[in-house]
N, C-alpha and C positions, 0 to 999 in steps of 0.2 A: 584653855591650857589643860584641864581635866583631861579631855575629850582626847587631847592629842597625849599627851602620856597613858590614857589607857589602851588608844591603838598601839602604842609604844611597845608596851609589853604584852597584847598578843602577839604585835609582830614575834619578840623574843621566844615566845611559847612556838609559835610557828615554827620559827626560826631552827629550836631545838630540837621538837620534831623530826625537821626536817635531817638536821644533823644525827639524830640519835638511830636513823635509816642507816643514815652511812656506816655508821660504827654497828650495826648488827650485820651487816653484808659484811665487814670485814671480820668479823667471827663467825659467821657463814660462812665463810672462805673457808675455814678448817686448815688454815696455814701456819697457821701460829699467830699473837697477837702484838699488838704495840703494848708498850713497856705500863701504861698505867691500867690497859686492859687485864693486860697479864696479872696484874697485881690483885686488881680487884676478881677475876676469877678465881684466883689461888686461895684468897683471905675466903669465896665462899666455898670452898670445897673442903674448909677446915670451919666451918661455922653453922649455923641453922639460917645463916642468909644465903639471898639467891644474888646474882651479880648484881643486881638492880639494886637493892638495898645496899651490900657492900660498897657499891659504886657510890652511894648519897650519902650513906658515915665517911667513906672515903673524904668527900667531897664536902662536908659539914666542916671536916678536921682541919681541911688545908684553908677552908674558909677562916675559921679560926685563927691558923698560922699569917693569913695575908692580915688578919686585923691587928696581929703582935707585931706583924714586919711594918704595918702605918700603911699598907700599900691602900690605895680609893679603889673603896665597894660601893659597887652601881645595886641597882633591882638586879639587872643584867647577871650579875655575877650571883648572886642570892639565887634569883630563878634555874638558873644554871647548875647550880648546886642540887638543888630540892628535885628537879624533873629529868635532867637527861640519862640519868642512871636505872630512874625506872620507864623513861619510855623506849629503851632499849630494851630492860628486861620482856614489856608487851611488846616487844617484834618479836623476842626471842622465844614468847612463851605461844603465840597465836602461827609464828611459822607453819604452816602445813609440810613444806620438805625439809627432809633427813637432810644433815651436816655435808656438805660438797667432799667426794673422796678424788676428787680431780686434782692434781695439781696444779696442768696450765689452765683449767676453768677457773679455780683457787683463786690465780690472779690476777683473769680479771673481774673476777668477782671483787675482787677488792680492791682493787683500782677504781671500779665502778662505786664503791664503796668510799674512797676517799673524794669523789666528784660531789657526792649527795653532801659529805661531811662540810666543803667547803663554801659551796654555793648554801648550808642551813646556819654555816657562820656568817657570812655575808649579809645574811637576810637578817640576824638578830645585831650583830655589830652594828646596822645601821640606825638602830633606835639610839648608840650612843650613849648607853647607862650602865658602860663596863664589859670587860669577857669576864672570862670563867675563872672560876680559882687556880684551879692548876696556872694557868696565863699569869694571874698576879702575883701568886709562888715566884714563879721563874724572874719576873720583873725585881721583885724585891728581894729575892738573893741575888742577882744582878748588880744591881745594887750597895750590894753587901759587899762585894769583890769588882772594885770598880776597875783594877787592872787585870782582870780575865776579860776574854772576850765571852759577850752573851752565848755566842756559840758551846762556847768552852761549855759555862755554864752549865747551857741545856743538856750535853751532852754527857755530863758529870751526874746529873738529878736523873735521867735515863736511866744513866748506868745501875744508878744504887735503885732505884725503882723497880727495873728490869731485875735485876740481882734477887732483891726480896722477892717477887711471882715469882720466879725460877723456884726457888726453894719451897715456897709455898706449893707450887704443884704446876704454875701457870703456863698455859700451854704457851711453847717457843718453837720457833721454826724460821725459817725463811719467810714468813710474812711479817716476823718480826724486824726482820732488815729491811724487808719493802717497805714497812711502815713507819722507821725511822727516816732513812733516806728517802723517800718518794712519796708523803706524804705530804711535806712542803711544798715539792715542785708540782704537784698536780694542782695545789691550792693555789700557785702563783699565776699556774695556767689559765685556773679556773676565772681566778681573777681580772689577768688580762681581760679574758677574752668578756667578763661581764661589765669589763673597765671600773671597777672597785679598789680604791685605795684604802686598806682601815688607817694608811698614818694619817689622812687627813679628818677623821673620825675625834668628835671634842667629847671626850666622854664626862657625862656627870654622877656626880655620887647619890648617895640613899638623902643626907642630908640637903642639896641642892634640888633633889627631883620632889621631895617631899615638900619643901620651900614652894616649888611652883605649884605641885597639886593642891598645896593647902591656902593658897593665896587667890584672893576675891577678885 
């Protein structure tokens, strides 16, 4: 059981990797960014951090906020937290090419962008030890407004998310729209087409997964 929970969470590291590809082609794209990218850009161009690190206090904080909402934290969601913000920032620091000034290369650069994003969620989802915090944010204010639809929801935590980057400096544009609306549907695609369902996904928590790694 060891054995199989430590492949577990390299898959996850993999996994994130792979995702944190995605999310630096779409800041590559030079389009503008989704709503918590935005944010975390903005908070570093007012700070001595670089996005990588705003992105992981970013990401410490909401971890925080999921343990006050009760919502279940996996490894999954921990590792999540602590690495994909800075293995972003090393795509973005090692890139050799200058920022895309294309617009239609723009997008699909970052369409190309949200295909890596979803097929490195897929790949860590499967270990089944939780997603990200932002995910159990959204889950457990869900929750909280049981007659809004989740939809609503998501699109109400966007907005004020989106809102604060704006002010803070974060770059917006039209790939900020591509990235709210068309980031799902490329992930559903993706999904299809690698026949991956996360609803059928039993995720276990810190407390559960440690029960097994610590058990004879």
């Amino acid at each position: 059981m060891r054995k199989k929970i430590i492949l577990e969470w390299i898959r996850i590291i993999i996994g994130l990797f792979i995702f944190a590809f995605g999310v630096h082609l779409t800041i590559f794209a030079n389009i503008g960014l989704a709503p918590w990218d935005c944010l975390g850009m903005g908070i570093s161009y007012h700070t001595p951090l670089n996005y990588g690190l705003s992105m992981t206090i970013m990401a410490v904080v909401i971890l925080g906020i999921d343990l006050l909402l009760k919502e279940k934290i996996g490894f999954g969601t921990i590792i999540d937290a602590l690495l994909t913000g800075n293995f972003v920032q090393l795509y973005n620091t090692f890139n050799p090419f200058e920022l895309n000034k294309s617009l239609p290369l723009g997008i699909v650069i970052m369409l190309t962008g949200f295909v890596f994003m979803a097929f490195g969620m897929a790949v860590y989802m499967k270990s089944e030890q939780c997603c990200g915090p932002r995910d159990s944010l959204l889950v457990g204010l869900g929750k909280r407004m049981p007659h809004v639809p989740i939809g609503i929801v998501e699109v109400i935590l966007w907005a004020a998310v989106l809102l604060v980057g704006w002010l803070l400096g974060g770059p917006v544009g039209i790939g900020t729209v591509i990235s709210t609306f068309g980031a799902g549907l490329v992930m559903q695609l993706v999904y299809w087409i690698i026949h991956f369902d996360p609803r059928k996904l039993k995720h276990r928590g810190v407390i559960e997964v440690s029960r097994q790694f610590l058990k004879k």
